[in-house]
Structures are given as C-alpha cells and as structure tokens.
N, C-alpha and C positions, 0 to 999 in steps of 0.2 A: 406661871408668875416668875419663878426663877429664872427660867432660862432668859425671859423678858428683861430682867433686871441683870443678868449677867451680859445681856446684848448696852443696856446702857452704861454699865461700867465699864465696856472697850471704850464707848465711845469719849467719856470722862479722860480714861487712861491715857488715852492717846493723844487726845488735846492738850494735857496736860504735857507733853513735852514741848511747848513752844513759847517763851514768854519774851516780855519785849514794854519798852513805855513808850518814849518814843523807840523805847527801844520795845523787842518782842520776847516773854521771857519765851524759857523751853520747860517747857511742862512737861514743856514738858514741858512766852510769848505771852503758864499761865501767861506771861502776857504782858507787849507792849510795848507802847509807852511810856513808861513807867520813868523813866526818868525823863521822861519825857525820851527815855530809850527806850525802846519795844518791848514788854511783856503782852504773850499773847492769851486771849478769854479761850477759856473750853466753847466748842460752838453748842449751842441747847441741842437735844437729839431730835429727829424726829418723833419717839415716842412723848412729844413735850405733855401731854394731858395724863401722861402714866404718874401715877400715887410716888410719891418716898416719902411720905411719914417713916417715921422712927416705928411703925405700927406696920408698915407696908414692908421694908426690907427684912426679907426673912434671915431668921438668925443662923440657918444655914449658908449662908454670908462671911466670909472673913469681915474684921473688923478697915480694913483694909481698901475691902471692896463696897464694902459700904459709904464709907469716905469716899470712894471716888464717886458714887451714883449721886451723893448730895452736893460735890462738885459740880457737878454737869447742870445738876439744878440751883448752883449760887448759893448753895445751903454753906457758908462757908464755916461758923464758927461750928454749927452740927456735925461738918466733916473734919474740922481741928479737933472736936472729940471725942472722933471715933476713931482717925488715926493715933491718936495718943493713945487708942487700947490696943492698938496692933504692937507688934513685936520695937521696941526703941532701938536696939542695931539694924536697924536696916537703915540703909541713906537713902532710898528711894523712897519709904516715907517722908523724913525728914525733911525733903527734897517738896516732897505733897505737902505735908504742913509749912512752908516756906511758900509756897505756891498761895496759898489759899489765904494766909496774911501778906502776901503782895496783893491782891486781889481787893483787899480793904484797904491797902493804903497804908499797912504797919509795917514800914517799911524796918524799924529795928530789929521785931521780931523776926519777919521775911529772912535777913540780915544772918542772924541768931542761927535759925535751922539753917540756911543754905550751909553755914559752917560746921554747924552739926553734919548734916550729911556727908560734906569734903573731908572733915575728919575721920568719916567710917569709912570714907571711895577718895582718897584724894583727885583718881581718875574720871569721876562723874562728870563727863562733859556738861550735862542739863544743869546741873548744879553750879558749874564753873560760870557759862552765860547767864545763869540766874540771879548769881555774886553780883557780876559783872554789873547787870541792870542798875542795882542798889548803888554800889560805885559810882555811874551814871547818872543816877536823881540826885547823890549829892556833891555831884560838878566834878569828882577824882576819874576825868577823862584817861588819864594816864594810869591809872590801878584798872577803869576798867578797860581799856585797849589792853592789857596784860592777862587779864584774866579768859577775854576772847579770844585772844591768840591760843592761850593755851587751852581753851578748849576745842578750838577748831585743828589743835595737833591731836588732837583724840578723837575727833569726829572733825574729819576734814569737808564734809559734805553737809553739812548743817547750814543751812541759806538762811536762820533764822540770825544765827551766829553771824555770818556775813555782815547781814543787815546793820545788826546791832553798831557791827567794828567799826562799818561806815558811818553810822548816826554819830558814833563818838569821836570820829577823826574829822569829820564837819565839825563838831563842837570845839573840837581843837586847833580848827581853821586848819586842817592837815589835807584840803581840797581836792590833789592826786590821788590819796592813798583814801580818800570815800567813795572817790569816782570809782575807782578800782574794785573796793569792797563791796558797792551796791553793784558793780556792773556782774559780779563773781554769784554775789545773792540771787539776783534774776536770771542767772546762763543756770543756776542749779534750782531755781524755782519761778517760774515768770509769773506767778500769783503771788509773788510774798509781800508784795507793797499796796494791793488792793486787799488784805483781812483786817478786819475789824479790830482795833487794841485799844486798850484804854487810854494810849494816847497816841495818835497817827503820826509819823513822824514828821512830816508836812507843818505840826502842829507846834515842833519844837521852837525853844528860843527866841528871841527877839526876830524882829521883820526881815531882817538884812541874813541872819541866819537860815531863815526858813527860805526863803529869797535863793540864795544859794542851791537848797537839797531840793527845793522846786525843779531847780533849773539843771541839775545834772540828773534828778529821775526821769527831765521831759529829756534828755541827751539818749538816757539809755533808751527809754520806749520806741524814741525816734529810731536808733541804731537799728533796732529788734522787726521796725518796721508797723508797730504798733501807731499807729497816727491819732488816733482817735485819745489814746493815755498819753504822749509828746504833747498833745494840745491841749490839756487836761491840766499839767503839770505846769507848762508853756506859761496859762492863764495864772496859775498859782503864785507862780516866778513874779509875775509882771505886778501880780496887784500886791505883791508885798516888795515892791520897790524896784526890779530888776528892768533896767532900761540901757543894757549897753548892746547899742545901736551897731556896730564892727562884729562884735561878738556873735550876737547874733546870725546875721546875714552873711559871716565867716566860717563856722562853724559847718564841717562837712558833714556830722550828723543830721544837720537841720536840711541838707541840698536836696529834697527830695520831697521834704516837707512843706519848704517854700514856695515849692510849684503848686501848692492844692489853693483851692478857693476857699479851701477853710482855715489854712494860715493868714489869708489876706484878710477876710472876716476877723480871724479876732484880733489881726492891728486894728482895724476899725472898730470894731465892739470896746479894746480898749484905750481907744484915742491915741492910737499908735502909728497909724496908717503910712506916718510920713516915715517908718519902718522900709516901707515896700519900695 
C-alpha cells in the first residue's frame, strides 16, 4: 500500500509543476487558464479506483506527501490541510497550497502563498509563472509579462512559461512577440497547446482576441508540418471572425497547406470557398 501511494504522489508532484488559465499554471499549469492564462490540472493517475481517505494514507506519510496524493485526486481543501501540517518554510509547499486554491478559483488566496513561497525562494521559477497567472486573471498583462520573463531567466526551458508570455502579449495586442513566444513553447514542447487546463487558451477574451491566438497557433502547427492541428485551429480563427482573405493565401506557412483538399473542404464547410 505504501509504496502504491508513494507511486501516486510522483504523479500529483509532478503535475503539479505546470499551471496556466488561459494561461498554464506550473505546478507545478496546477493549471491553465486561469486567467484565462494557463494553469495546468494534475492529470488523475492511472491508479484512479485506488482509496485516499484520510483512513487510506498511511501516516508513514509526510504530511507533505499526503497533500500531494489528495491533489491528484481534486481532494483540494483536504490537501490545503495537510500541507499546512507540513514544515511553513518550505516554498515548495506554499507553492502547493497556492496550487490547489488556484484550482478553486481563490484566486486571492492562490495570490497570498505564491508570495509566500517567492518570499522563502525569491528564485522559484514555478512560483514566479504561478504569480504570473493571477496577474493575468486580473488583466495586469504587464506585471504578468514581467513576472514570466523572469521566471523563464531561471528556468529558460519551461514551454509552460513560454505559453503563458504569449497568451499575455496577445492580450496585450503585442502579436510579434506571441507569435514568437508560442512558436518558442512548441519547438521546446509540441504537446503543450493540446493539455487540458481549466481554461484553453483558444478560449480567452472576446472573438476578435481569440480569432487572433487561433490563427497564429494554426501558423505554428502548419510550420511544424502538423496539418491536421493548422486545420484545427484554421477552423477556430474563421469562426470567431477571422476572414482576411491576402493573408491568408499569402502566408508562406499556409503554402503547403493550401494544396491539400482538406484546406479547400473547410473554405467550403465554412462558406469560405471564394477563399480558394
């Protein structure tokens, strides 16, 4: 039973560097969306039908590790008070308890520990893009583009990070420098735009906004050679407004993709045809 429940607290642990709303946090991405900037969910484990009652995790357990196994299973205020019996200097908690009220949607508390932690680590990169996120839900595009930045000087390899900068320099109509930072995100992760977050980035802001991050994720996928996700996104672009007609069919990312019959199908699926 132990070692079962120590196999599911890797997997808590390590989800939990990623968060994100539309952004993803870093759990370490917890998750997403979140401000409608990416915080990301811990994924459930395989062992999903395995027990964690409070009766189930043995108290040969840190308190620590116990929080992370009730993580993994959405136990979120049960794992707020079990890290609160773990050691209060550590940022890496604090960092988990900040995790686990972004997860509900508190975003003050969330808020509250991610400073906690930066306080103990000012260097805690996860903690920095976690900030970031909170920033992000409440529109301070520019505190959180600063906050990513400087966690991506500390962990320069963080595509969660990436992501995030770009969802908030689209929000900031800052269009070069999103392109740039989602194209940076997918050369260091080409799965980080298909995980599940509490809120998809696709999903941010008004039509004309999301219209936009449609249309330069279908750029990257096409680049990448992805056709099947360019066309995906393509679609996404178009139905939330995007119809410039030069652009499109100008576009050297697109040259390759304009030749398939299933470019020409979704100008016609979406009355677009006179595209072609």
């Amino acid at each position: 039973m132990k070692k079962k429940l120590t196999r599911l607290a890797t997997v808590a642990l390590g989800s939990l560097l990623i968060f994100g709303s539309p952004c993803l946090f870093s759990q370490d991405q917890a998750f997403g969306q979140v401000a409608k900037s990416f915080i990301d969910k811990p994924d459930v484990p395989e062992e999903r039908n395995t027990t964690t009652s409070s009766s189930a995790i043995t108290p040969q357990l840190s308190q620590e590790t116990q929080g992370d196994i009730l993580m993994a299973t959405r136990r979120y205020i049960e794992a707020i008070n079990a890290y609160r019996l773990a050691p209060s200097n550590s940022a890496v908690v604090m960092n988990k308890i900040g995790v686990a009220y972004h997860h509900m949607f508190s975003f003050a508390e969330a808020k509250r520990n991610y400073e906690k932690a930066l306080k103990l680590n000012p260097k805690y990169s996860e903690a920095l893009n976690n900030l970031g996120t909170i920033y992000y839900e409440e529109k301070n595009y520019s505190r959180a583009e600063k906050l990513y930045k400087k966690s991506l000087k500390i962990s320069p390899h963080a595509a969660v990070t990436y992501s995030n900068l770009g969802t908030a320099y689209f929000a900031h109509q800052k269009y070069r420098q999103g392109a740039e930072a989602y194209q940076r995100a997918f050369s260091l992760d080409p799965g980080i735009f298909d995980r599940d977050s509490l809120g998809k980035i696709e999903h941010q802001g008004p039509p004309g906004q999301r219209a936009t991050i449609s249309y330069y994720l279908a750029k990257t996928y096409a680049q990448a050679g992805n056709s099947e996700k360019a066309l995906e996104y393509l679609r996404k672009a178009i139905d939330n407004g995007f119809n410039d007609r030069k652009k499109l069919m100008e576009e050297k990312e697109f040259s390759d993709l304009r030749k398939t019959a299933a470019f020409h199908k979704l100008m016609v699926d979406e009355n677009l045809d006179w595209l072609g």
